[in-house]
N, C-alpha and C positions, 0 to 999 in steps of 0.2 A: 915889496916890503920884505928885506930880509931880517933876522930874528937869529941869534944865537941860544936863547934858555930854550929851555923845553921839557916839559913834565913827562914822565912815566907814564904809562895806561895799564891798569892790569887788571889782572881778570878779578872780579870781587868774591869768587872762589875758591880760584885756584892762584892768583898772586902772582902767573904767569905773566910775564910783560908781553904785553900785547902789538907795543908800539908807544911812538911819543908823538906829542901834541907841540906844536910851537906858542913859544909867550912873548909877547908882544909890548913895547913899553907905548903910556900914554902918546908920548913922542912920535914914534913908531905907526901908533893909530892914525893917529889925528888927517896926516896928509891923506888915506884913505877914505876916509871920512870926509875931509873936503872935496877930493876928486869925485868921491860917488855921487854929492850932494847937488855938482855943479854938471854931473854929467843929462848932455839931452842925446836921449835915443831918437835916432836917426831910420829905425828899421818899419816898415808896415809892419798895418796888423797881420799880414800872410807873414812876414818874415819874422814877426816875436810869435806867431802858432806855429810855425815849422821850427824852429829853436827849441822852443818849449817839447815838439814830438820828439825831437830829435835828442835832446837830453832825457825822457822818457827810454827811448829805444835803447841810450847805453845804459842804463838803469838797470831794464829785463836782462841787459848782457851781460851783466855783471851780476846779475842778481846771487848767485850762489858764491860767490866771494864777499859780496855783499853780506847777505846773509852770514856768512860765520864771519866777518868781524863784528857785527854787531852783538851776536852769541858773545863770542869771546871778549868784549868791552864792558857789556850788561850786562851779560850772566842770563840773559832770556834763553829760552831755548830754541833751539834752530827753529822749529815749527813756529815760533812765535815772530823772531826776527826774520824768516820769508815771509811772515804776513807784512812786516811792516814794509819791505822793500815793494810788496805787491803794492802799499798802499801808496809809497812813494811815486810808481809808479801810475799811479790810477792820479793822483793830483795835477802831475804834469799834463796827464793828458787830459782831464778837463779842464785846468789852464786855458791850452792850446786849442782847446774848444771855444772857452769862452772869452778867449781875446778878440776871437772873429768875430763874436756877437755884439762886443762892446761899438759903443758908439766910436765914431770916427774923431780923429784929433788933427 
């Protein structure tokens, strides 16, 4: 889906542009919306828990870039936005836990 508008991001302190965001017309949406709606996963439950690790693990590797965009977007303070990455990370991975547990399809 490509997208030509796009909003500003800026720090709500400092006014610093941060970055842009893509905007999207209903038009635009919609075929995305039908594609996700009509898609069937094809992958095991070992293959959506290793996905799921695996997007965890670039998480943590990213975490300190991580980390200061979201300072610099929210205005939280780094201490605060590595927790949240921490916490992103810790979701995936019990995801990835708990897809294994889930009953079989």
């Amino acid at each position: 889906m490509s997208t030509t508008a796009a909003i500003e991001v800026r720090s709500p302190f400092t006014g610093e542009l941060v970055g842009e965001a893509p905007v999207s017309s209903p038009s635009q949406v919609r075929p995305a919306l039908d594609g996700a709606a009509a898609y069937e996963n094809e992958l095991s439950r070992h293959g959506r828990s290793e996905l799921r690790f695996a997007v965890a693990g670039r998480l943590s590797e990213l975490a300190p870039e991580l980390a200061t965009l979201i300072s610099r977007e929210s205005g939280l303070c780094l201490k605060d936005a590595r927790h949240e990455v921490r916490r992103a990370v810790d979701v995936f991975r019990f995801a990835a836990m708990g897809v294994k547990r889930a009953e079989p399809r």
